[in-house]
Biopython code that builds the backbone (N, CA, C, O; Angstrom):
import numpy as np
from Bio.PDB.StructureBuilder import StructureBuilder

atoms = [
    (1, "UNK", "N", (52.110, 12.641, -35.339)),
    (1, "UNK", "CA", (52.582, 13.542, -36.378)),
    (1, "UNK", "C", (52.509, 14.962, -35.845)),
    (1, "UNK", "O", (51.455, 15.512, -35.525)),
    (2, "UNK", "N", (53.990, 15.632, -35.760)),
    (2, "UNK", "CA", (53.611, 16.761, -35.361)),
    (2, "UNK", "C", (53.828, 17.861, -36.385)),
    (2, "UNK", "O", (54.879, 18.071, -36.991)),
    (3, "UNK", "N", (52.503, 18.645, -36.512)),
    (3, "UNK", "CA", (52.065, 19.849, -37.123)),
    (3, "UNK", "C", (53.007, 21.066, -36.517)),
    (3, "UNK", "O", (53.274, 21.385, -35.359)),
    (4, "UNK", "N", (53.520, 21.778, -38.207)),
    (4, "UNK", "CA", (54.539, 23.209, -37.473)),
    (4, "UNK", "C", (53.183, 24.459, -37.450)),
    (4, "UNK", "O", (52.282, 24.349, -38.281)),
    (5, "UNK", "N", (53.173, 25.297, -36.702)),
    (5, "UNK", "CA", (52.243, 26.688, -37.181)),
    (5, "UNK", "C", (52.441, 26.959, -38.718)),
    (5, "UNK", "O", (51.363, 27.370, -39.147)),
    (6, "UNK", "N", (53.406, 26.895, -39.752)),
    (6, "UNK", "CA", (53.352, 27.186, -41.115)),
    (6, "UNK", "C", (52.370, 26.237, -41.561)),
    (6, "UNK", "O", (51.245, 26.616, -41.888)),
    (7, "UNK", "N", (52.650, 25.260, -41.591)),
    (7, "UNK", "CA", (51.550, 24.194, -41.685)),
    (7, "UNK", "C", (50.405, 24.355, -41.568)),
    (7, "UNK", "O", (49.713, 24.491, -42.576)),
    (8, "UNK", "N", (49.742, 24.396, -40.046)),
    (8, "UNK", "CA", (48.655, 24.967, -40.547)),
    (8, "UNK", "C", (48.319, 26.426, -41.031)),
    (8, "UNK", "O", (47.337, 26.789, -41.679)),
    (9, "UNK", "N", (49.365, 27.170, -40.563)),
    (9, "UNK", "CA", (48.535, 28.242, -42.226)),
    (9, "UNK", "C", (48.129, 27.940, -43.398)),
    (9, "UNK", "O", (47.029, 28.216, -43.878)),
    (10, "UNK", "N", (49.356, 27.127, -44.101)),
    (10, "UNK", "CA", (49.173, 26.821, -45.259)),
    (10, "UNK", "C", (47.726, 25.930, -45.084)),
    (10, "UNK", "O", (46.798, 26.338, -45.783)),
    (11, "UNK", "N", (47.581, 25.308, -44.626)),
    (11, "UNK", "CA", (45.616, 24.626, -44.478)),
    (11, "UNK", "C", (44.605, 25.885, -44.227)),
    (11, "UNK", "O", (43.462, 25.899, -44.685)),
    (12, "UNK", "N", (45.077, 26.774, -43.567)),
    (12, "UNK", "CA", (43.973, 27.585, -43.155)),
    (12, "UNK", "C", (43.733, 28.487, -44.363)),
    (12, "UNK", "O", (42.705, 29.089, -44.674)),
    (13, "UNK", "N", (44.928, 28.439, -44.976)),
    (13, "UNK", "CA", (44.994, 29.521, -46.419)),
    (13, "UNK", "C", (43.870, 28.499, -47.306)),
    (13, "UNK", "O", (42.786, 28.919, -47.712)),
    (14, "UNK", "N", (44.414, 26.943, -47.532)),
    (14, "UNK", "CA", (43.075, 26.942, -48.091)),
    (14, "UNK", "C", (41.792, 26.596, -48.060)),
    (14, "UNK", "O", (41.030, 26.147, -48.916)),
    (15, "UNK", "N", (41.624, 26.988, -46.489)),
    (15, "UNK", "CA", (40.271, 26.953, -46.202)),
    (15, "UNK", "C", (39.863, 28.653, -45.776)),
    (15, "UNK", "O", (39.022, 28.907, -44.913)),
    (16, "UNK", "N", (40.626, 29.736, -46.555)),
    (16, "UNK", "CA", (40.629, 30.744, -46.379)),
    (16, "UNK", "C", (39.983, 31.156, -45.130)),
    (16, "UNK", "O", (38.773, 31.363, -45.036)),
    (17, "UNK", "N", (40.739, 31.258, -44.273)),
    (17, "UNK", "CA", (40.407, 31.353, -43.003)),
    (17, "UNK", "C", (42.012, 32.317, -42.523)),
    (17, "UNK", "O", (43.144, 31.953, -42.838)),
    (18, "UNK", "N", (41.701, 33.458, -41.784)),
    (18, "UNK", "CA", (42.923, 34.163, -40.892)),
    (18, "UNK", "C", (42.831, 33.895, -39.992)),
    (18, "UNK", "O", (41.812, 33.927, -39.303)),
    (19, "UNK", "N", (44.232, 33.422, -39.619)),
    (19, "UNK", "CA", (44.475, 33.105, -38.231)),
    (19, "UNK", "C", (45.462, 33.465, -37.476)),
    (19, "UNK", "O", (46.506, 33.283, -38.102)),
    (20, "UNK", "N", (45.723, 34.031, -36.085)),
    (20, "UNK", "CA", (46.681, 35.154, -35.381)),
    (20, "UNK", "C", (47.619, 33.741, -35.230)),
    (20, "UNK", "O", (47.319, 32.550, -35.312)),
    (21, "UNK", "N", (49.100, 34.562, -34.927)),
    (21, "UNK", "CA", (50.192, 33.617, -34.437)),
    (21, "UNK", "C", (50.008, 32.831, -33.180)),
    (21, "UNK", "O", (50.776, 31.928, -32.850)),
    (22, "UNK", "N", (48.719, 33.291, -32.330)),
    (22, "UNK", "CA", (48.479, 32.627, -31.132)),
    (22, "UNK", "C", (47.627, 31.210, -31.664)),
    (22, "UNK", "O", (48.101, 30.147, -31.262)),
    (23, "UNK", "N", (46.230, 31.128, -32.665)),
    (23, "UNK", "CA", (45.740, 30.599, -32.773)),
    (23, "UNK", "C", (46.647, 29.597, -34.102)),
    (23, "UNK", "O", (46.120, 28.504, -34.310)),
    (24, "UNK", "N", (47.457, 29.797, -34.647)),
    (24, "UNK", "CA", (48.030, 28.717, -35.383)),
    (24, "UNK", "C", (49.143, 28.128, -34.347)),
    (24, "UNK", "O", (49.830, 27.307, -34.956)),
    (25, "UNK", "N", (49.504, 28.247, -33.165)),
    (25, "UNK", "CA", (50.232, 27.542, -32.213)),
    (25, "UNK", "C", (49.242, 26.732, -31.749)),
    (25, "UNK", "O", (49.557, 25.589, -31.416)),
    (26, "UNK", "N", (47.810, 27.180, -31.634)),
    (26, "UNK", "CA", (46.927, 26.224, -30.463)),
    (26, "UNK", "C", (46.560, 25.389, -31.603)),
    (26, "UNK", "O", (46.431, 24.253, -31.147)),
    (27, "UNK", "N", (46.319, 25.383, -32.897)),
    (27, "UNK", "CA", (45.631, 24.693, -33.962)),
    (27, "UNK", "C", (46.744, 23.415, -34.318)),
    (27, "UNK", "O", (46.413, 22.271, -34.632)),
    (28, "UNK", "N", (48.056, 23.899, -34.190)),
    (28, "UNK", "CA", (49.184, 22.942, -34.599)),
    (28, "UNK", "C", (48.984, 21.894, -33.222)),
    (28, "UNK", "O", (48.501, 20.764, -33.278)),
    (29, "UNK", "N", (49.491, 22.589, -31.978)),
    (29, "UNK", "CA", (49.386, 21.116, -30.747)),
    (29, "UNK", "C", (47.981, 20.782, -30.997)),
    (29, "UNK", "O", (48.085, 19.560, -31.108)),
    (30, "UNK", "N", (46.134, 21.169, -31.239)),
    (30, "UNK", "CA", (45.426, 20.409, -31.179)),
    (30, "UNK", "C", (45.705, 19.390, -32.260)),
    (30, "UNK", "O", (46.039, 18.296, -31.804)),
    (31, "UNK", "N", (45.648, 19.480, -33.710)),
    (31, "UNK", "CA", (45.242, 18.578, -35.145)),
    (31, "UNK", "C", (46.682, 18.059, -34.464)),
    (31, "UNK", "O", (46.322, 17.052, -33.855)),
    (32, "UNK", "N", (47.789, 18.177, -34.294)),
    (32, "UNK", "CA", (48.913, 16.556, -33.948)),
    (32, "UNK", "C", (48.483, 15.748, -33.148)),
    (32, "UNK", "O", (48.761, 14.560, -33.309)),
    (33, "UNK", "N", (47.411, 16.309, -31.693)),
    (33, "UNK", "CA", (47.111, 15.131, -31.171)),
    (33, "UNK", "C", (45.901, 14.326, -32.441)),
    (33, "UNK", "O", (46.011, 13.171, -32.852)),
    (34, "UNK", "N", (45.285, 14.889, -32.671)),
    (34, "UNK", "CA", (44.284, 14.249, -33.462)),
    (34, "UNK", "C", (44.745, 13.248, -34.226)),
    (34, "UNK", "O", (44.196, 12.148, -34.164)),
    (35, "UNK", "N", (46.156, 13.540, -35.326)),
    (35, "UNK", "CA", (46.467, 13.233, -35.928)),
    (35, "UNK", "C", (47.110, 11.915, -35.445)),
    (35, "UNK", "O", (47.287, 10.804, -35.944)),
    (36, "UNK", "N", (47.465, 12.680, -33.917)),
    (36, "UNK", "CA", (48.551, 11.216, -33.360)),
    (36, "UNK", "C", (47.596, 9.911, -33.203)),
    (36, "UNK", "O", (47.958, 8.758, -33.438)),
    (37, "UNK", "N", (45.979, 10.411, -32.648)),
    (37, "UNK", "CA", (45.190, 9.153, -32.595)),
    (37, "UNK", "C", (44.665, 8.358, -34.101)),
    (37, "UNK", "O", (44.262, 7.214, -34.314)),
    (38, "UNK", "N", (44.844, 9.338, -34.841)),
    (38, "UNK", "CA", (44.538, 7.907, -36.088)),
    (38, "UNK", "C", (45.795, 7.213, -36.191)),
    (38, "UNK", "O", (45.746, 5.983, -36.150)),
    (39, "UNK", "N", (47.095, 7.867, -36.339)),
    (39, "UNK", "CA", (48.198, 6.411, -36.178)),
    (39, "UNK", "C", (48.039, 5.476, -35.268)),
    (39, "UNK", "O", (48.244, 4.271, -35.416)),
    (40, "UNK", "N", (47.679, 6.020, -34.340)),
    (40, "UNK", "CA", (47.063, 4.674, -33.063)),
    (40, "UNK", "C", (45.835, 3.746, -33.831)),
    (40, "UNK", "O", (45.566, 2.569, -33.590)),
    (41, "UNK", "N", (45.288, 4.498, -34.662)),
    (41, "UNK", "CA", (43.526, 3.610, -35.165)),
    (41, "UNK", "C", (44.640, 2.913, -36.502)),
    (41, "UNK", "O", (44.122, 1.884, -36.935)),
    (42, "UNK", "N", (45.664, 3.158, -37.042)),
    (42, "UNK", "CA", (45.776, 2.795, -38.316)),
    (42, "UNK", "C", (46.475, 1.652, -37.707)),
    (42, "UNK", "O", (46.540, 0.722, -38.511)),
    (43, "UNK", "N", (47.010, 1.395, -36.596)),
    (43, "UNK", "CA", (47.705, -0.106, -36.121)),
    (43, "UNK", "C", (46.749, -0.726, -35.961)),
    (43, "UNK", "O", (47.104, -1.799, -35.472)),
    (44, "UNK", "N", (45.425, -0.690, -36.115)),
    (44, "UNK", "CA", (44.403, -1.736, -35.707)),
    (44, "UNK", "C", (43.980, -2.886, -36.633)),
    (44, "UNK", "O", (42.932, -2.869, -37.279)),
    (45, "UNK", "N", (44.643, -3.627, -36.644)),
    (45, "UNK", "CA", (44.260, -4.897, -37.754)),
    (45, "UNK", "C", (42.359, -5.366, -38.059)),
    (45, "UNK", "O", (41.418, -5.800, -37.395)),
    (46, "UNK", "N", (42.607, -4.981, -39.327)),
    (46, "UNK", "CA", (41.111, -4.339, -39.777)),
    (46, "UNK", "C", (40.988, -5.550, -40.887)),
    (46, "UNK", "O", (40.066, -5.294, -41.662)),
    (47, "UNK", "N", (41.633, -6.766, -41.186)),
    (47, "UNK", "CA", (41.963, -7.608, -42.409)),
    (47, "UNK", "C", (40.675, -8.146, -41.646)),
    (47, "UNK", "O", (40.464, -8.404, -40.461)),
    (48, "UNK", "N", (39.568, -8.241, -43.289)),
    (48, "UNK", "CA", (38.787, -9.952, -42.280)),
    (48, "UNK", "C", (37.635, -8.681, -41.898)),
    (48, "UNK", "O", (36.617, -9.311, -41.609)),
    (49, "UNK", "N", (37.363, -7.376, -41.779)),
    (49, "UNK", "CA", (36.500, -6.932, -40.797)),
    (49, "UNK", "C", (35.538, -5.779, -42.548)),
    (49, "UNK", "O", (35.943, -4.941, -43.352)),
    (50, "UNK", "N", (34.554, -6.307, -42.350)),
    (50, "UNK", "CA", (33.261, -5.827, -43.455)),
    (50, "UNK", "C", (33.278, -4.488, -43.198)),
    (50, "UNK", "O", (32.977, -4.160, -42.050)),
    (51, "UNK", "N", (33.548, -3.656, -43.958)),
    (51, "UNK", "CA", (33.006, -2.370, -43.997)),
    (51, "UNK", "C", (31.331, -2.265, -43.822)),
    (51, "UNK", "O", (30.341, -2.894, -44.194)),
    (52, "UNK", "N", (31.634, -1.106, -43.043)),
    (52, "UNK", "CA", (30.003, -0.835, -42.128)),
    (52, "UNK", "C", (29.819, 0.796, -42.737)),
    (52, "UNK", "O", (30.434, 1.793, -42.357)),
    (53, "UNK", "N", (28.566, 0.682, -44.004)),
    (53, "UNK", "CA", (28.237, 2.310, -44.368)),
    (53, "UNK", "C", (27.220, 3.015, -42.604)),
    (53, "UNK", "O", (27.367, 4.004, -41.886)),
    (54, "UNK", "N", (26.346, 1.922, -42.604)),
    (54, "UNK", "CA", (25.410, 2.262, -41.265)),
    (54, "UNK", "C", (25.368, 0.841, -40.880)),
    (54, "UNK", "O", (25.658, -0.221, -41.430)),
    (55, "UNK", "N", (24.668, 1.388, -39.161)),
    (55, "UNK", "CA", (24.227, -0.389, -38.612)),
    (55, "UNK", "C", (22.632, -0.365, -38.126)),
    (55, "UNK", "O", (22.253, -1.113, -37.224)),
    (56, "UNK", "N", (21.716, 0.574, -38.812)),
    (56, "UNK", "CA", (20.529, 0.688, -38.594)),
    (56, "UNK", "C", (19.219, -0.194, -39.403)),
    (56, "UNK", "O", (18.069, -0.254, -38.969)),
    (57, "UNK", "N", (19.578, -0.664, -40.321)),
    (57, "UNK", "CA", (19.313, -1.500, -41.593)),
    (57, "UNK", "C", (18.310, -0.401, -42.902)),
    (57, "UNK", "O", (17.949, -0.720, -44.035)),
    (58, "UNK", "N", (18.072, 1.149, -42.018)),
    (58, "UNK", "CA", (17.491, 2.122, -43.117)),
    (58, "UNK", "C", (18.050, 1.908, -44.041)),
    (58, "UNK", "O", (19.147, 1.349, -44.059)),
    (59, "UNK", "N", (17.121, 2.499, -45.517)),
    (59, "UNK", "CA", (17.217, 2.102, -46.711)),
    (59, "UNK", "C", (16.751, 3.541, -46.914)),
    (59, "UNK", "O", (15.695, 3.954, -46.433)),
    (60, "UNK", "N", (17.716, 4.410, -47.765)),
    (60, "UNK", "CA", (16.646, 5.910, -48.481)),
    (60, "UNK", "C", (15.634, 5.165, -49.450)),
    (60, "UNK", "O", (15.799, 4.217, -50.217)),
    (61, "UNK", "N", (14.181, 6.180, -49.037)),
    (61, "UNK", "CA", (13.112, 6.054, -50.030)),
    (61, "UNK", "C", (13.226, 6.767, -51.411)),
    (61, "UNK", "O", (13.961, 7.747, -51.284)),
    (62, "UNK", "N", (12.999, 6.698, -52.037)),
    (62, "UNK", "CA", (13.601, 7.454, -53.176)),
    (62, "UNK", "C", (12.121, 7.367, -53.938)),
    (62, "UNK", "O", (11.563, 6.272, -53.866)),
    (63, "UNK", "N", (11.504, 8.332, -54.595)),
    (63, "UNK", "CA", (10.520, 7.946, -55.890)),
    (63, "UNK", "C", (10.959, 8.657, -57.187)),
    (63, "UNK", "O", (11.097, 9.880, -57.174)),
    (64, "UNK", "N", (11.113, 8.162, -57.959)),
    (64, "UNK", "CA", (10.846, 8.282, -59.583)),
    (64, "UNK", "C", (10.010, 10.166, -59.798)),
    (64, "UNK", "O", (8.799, 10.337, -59.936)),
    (65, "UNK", "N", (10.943, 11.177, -59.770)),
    (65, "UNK", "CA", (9.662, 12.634, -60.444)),
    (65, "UNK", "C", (8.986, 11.884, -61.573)),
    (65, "UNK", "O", (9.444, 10.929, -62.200)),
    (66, "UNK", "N", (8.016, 12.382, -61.697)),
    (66, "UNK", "CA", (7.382, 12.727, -62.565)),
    (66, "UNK", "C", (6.482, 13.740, -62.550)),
    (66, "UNK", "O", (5.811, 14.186, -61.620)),
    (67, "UNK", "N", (6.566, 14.144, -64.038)),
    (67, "UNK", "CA", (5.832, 15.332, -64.576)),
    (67, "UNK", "C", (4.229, 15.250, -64.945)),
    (67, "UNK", "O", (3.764, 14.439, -65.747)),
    (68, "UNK", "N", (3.491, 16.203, -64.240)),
    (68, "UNK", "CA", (2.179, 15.816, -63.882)),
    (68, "UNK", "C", (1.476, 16.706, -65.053)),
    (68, "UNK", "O", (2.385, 17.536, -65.021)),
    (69, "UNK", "N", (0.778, 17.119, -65.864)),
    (69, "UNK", "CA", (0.406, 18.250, -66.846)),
    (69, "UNK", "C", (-0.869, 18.186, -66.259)),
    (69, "UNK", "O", (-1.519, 17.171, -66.007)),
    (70, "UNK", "N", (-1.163, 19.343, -66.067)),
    (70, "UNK", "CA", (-1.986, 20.488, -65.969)),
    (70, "UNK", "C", (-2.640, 21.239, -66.970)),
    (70, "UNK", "O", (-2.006, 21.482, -67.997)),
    (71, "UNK", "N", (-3.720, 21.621, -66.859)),
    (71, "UNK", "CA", (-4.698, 22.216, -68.447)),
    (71, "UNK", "C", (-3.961, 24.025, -68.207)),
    (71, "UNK", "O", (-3.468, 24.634, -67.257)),
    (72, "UNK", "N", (-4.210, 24.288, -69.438)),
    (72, "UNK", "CA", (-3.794, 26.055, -68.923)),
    (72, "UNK", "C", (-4.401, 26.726, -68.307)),
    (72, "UNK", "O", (-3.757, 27.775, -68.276)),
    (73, "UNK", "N", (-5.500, 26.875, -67.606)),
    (73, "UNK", "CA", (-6.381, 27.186, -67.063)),
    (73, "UNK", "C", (-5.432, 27.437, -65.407)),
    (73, "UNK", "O", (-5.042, 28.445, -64.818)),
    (74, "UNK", "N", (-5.374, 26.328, -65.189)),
    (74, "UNK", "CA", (-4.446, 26.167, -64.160)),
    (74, "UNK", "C", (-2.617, 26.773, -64.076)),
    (74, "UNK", "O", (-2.026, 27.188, -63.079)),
    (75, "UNK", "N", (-2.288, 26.678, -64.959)),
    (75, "UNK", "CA", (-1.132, 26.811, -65.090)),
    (75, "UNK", "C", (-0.832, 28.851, -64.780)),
    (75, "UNK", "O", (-0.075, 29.330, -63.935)),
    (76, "UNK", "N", (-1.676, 29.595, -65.740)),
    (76, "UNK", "CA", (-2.314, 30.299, -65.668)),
    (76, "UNK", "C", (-2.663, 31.053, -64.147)),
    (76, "UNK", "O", (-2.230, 32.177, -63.894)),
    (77, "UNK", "N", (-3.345, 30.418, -63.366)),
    (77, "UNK", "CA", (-3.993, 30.669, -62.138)),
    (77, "UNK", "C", (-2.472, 30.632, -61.691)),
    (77, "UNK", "O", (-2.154, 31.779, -61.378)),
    (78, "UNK", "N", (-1.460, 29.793, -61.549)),
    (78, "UNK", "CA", (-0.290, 29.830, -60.500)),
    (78, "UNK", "C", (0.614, 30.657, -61.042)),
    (78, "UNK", "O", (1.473, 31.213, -60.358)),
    (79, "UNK", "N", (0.501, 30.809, -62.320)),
    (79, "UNK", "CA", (1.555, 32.207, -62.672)),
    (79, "UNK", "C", (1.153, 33.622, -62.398)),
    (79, "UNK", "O", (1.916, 34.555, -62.148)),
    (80, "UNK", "N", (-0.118, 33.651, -62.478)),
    (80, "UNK", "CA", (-0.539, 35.546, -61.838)),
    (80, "UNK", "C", (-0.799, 34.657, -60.770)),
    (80, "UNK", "O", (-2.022, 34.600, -60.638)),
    (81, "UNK", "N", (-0.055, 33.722, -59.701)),
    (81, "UNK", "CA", (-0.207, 34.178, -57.791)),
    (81, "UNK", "C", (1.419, 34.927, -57.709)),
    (81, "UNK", "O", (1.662, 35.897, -56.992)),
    (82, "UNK", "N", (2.327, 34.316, -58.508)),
    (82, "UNK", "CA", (3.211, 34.713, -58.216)),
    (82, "UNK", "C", (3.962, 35.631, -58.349)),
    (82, "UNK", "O", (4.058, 36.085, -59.489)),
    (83, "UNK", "N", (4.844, 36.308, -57.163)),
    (83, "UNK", "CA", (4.933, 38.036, -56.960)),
    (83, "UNK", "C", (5.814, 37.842, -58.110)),
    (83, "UNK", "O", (4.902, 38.340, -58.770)),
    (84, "UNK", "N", (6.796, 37.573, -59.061)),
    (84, "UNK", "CA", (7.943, 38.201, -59.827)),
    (84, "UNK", "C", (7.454, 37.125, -60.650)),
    (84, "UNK", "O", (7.043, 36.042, -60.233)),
    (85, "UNK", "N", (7.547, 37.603, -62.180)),
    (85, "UNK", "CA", (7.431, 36.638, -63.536)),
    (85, "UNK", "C", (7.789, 36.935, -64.452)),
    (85, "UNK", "O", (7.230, 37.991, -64.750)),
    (86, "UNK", "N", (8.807, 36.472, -65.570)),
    (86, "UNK", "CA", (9.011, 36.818, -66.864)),
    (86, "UNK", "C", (8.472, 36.047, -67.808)),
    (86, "UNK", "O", (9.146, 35.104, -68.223)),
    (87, "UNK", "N", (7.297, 36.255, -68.285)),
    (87, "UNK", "CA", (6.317, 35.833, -69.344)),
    (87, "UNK", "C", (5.796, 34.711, -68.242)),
    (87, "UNK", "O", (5.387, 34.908, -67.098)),
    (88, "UNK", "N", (5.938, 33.553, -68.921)),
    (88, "UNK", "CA", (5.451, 32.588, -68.373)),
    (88, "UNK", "C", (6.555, 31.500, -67.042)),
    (88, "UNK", "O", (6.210, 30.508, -66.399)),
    (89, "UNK", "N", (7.752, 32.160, -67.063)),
    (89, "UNK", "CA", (8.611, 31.828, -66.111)),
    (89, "UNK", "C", (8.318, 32.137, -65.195)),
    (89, "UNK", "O", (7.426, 32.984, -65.247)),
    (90, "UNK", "N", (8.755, 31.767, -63.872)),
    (90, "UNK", "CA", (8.579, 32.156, -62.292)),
    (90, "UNK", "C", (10.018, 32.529, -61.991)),
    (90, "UNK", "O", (10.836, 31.632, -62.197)),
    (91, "UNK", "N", (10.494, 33.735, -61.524)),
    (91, "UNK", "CA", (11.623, 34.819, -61.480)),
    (91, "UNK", "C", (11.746, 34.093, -59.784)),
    (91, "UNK", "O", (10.687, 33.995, -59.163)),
    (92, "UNK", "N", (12.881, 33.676, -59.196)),
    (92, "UNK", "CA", (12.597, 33.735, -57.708)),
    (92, "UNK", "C", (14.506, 34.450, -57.460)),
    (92, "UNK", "O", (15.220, 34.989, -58.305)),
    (93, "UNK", "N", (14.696, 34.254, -56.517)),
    (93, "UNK", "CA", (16.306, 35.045, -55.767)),
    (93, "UNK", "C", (17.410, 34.198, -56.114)),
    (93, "UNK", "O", (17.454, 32.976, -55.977)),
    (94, "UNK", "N", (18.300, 34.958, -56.575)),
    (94, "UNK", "CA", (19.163, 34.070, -56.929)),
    (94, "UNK", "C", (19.803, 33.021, -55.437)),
    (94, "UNK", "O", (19.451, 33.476, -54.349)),
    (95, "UNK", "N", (20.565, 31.879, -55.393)),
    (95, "UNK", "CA", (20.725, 31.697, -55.009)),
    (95, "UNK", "C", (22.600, 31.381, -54.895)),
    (95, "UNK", "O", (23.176, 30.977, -53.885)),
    (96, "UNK", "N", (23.152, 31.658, -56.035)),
    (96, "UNK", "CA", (24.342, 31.630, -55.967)),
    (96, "UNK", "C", (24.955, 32.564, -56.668)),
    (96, "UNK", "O", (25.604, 32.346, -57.692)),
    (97, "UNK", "N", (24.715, 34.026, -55.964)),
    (97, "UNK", "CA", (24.551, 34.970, -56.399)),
    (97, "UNK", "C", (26.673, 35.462, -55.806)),
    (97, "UNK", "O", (27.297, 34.920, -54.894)),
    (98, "UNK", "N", (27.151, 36.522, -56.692)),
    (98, "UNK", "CA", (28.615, 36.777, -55.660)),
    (98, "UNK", "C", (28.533, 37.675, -54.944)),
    (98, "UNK", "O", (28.020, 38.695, -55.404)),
    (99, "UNK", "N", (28.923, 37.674, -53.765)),
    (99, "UNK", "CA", (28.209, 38.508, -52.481)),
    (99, "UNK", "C", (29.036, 39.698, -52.304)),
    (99, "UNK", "O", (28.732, 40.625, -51.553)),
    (100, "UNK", "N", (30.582, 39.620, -53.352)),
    (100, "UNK", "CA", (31.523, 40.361, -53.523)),
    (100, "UNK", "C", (31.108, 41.895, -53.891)),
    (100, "UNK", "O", (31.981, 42.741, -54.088)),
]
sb = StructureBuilder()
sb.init_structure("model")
sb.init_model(0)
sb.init_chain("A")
sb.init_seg("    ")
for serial, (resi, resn, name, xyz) in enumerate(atoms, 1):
    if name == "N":
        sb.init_residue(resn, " ", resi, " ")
    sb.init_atom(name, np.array(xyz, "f"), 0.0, 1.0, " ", f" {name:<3s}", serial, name[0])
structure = sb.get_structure()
């Protein structure tokens, strides 16, 4: 499958990414070869063949949270350690803050 340079702009637009007229020529011949090897993988007669998530036999451990209560005494002690607090909340940085 061959990729035009508009083409991939239009991908790079939405992976908002700028890209010079040199680098959407090198981006179009790389992703067609790429592209050309999965038509090569999609002729591979796959009927009959088990999907494989992993071949390690790991299993994620997973446990159940639970909520542990604490006397106020304690609760107390870990809210004055911490540097920023609103009443009894713990204030920390936002993390999906707009950087705009």
């Amino acid at each position: 499958m061959k990729l035009t340079p508009q083409e991939v702009e239009d991908i790079a637009k939405l992976a908002r990414l700028e890209l010079s007229v040199k680098e959407k020529k090198m981006y179009a011949e790389q992703l067609s070869v790429v592209l050309d090897y999965v038509e090569i993988l999609n002729e591979v007669d796959t009927d009959g063949v088990e999907e494989t998530c992993q071949v390690t036999g790991l299993e994620d451990v997973v446990r159940e949270d639970k909520i542990i209560e604490c006397d106020e005494e304690t609760k107390k002690k870990i809210i004055d350690q911490f540097p920023e607090k609103m009443g009894k909340l713990l204030k920390v940085k936002a993390i999906f803050a707009d950087e705009k």
